[in-house]
Residue, then its C-alpha position, 0 to 999 in steps of 0.5 A: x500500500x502506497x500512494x499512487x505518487x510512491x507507485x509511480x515511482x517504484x515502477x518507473x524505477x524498476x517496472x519488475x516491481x509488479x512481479x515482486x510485489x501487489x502494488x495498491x494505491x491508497x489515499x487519506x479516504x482508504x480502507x483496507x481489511x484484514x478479517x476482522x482487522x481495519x487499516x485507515x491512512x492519514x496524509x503525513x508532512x514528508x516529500x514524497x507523499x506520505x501516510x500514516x495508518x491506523x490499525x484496529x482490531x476489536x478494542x486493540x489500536x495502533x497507530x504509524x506516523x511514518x516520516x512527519x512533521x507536526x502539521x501532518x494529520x497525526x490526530x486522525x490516526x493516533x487520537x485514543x490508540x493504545x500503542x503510537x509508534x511516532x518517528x523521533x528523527x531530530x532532538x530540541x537542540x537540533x536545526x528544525x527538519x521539515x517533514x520531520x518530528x523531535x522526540x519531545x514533539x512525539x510526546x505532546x502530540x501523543x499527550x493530546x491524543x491520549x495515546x496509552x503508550x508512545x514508542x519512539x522510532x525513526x531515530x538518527x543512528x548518531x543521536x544518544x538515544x536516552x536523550x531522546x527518551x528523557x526529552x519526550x519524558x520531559x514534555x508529557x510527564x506521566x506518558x509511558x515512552x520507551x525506544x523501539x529496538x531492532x527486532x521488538x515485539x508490541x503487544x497491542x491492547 
């Protein structure tokens, strides 16, 4: 699933893509089912097009920025889910990223939502890490915020 713009490219690219793979485009208004699992989308703030999703199955929610900045509709996917896996690329003392998030963005913005738990992911491979977790600690007090880790496993609801 991607938008038709991501497609295009991936085709225009490499056309044996399509052997590889089934390519379905989606947009802001798409639904996709997986039994009784529902994804939605949201349109994000990242060159190319970008979207989020939001994942429901019963009473358990998650939800996926992708890249973002914070004008992207982070609340379509994110307001109420249990766990927000958020991209955290930049830090407060870094130069603002366009069509990028700070740790401590992830977290207001996971606050506002009412989000059970934050993940944050996306982070540049030199950033220290536990700065970007105390800086999202920092701005939502009392939200649960962890690192993602290579290889981890959410359990959901």
């Amino acid at each position: 699933w991607a938008p038709q713009e991501t497609i295009d490219r991936l085709v225009a690219f490499d056309d044996g893509v399509t052997e590889s793979f089934a390519l379905m485009p989606v947009d802001e208004t798409s639904e996709v089912k997986f039994e009784d699992a529902r994804v939605t989308f949201a349109r994000m703030q990242h060159p190319p097009v970008t979207f989020g999703l939001r994942i429901e199955l019963g009473d358990a929610t998650l939800a996926y920025t992708a890249d973002t900045g914070p004008e992207g509709d982070i609340d379509a996917i994110a307001t109420g889910v249990n766990v927000f896996l958020c991209e955290a690329t930049a830090q407060d003392a870094d130069e603002p990223w366009w069509g990028h998030l700070c740790a401590s963005d992830a977290a207001r913005i996971a606050a506002r939502c009412g989000v059970d738990r934050l993940v944050l992911t996306h982070l540049r491979p030199e950033s220290d890490r536990e700065l970007s977790l105390e800086e999202a600690r920092r701005a939502a007090p009392g939200l649960s915020v962890e690192l993602a880790t290579d290889g981890m496993k959410l359990e959901v609801g």
